[in-house]
C-alpha positions in Angstrom: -9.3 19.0 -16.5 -6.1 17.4 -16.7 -3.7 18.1 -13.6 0.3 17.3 -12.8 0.3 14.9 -10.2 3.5 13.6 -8.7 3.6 11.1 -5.8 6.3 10.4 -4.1 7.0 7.2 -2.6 8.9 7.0 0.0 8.8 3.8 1.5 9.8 0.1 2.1 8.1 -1.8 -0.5 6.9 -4.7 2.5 6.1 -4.0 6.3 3.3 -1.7 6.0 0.7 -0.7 3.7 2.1 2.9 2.2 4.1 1.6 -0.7 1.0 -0.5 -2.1 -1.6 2.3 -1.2 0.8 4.9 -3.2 0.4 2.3 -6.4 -3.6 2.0 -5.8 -3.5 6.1 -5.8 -1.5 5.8 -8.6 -3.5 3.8 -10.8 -6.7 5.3 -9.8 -5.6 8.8 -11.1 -4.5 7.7 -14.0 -7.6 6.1 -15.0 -9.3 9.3 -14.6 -6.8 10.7 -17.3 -4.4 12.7 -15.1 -0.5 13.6 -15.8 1.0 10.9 -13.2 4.5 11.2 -12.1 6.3 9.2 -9.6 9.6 9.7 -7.3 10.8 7.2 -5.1 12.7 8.7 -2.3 15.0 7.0 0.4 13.5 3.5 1.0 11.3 4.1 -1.3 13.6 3.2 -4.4 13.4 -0.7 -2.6 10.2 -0.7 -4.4 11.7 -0.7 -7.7 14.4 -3.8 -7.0 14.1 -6.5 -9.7 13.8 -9.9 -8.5 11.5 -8.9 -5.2 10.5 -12.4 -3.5 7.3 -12.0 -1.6 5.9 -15.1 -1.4 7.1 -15.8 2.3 5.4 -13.2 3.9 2.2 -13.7 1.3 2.4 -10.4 -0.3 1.6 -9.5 -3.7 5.1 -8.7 -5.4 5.0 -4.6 -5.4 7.2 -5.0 -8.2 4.6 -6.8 -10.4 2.1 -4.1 -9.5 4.4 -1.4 -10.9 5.2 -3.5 -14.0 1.4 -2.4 -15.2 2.0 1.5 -15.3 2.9 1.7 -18.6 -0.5 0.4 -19.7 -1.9 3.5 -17.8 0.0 5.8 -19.2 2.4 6.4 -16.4 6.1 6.7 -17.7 7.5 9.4 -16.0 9.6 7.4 -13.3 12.3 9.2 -11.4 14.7 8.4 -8.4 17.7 10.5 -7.2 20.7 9.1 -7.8 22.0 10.0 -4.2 19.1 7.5 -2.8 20.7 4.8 -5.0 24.0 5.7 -3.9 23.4 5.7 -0.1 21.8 2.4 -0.4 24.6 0.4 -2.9 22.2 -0.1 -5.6 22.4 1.1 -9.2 19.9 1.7 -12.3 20.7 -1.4 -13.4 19.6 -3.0 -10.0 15.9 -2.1 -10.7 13.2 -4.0 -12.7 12.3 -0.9 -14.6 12.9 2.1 -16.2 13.6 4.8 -14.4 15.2 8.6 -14.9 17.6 9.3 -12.4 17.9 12.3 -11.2 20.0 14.3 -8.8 18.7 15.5 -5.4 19.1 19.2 -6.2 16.8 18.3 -9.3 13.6 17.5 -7.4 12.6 20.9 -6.1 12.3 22.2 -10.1 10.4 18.8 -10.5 7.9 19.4 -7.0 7.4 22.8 -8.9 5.9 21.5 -12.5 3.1 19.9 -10.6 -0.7 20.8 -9.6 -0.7 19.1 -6.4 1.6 16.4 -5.0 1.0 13.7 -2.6 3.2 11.1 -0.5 3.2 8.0 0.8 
């Protein structure tokens, strides 16, 4: 049975292990055909910068690891624009596509789901 499943991320994308164990959750729901929906929050939208240089603290690039969702079926991408705002970055800013949406817009979002998880 097919379930709604939005995670929210809501961390940095380097500096602990959150971010890239959101992504693993991510990608191992969708392979077992499940709705996937994801929301960064806060410091979470960091994740999504284009551009993200890694190599100096020898981490994969989170960026690349989010550049594969598509091939999983996960397209429904969302950030609120207030996030954006507080931390001077703009749609444009990001390596993907993304639907940005307002605060006041996530609680009718949290509400479409089955079950929701954060990291």
């Amino acid at each position: 049975m097919t379930k709604n499943i939005l995670i929210i991320q809501r961390t940095a994308p380097y500096g602990s292990s959150l971010a890239r164990e959101g992504i693993d959750y991510v990608l191992t729901s969708a392979a077992y055909d499940q709705n996937i929906s994801l929301l960064f929050l806060g410091d979470g939208v960091f994740q999504l910068l284009a551009n993200q240089n890694s190599k100096d603290i020898q981490l994969k690039n989170q960026l690349s690891a989010l550049e594969v969702l598509p091939l999983y079926d996960v397209e429904n991408l969302y950030v609120t624009e207030e996030d954006l705002t507080e931390r001077n970055l703009q749609a444009e800013n990001l390596g993907l596509k993304v639907n940005v949406i307002s605060r006041a817009s996530v609680h009718p979002l949290l509400s479409k789901q089955d079950h929701v998880v954060g990291f």
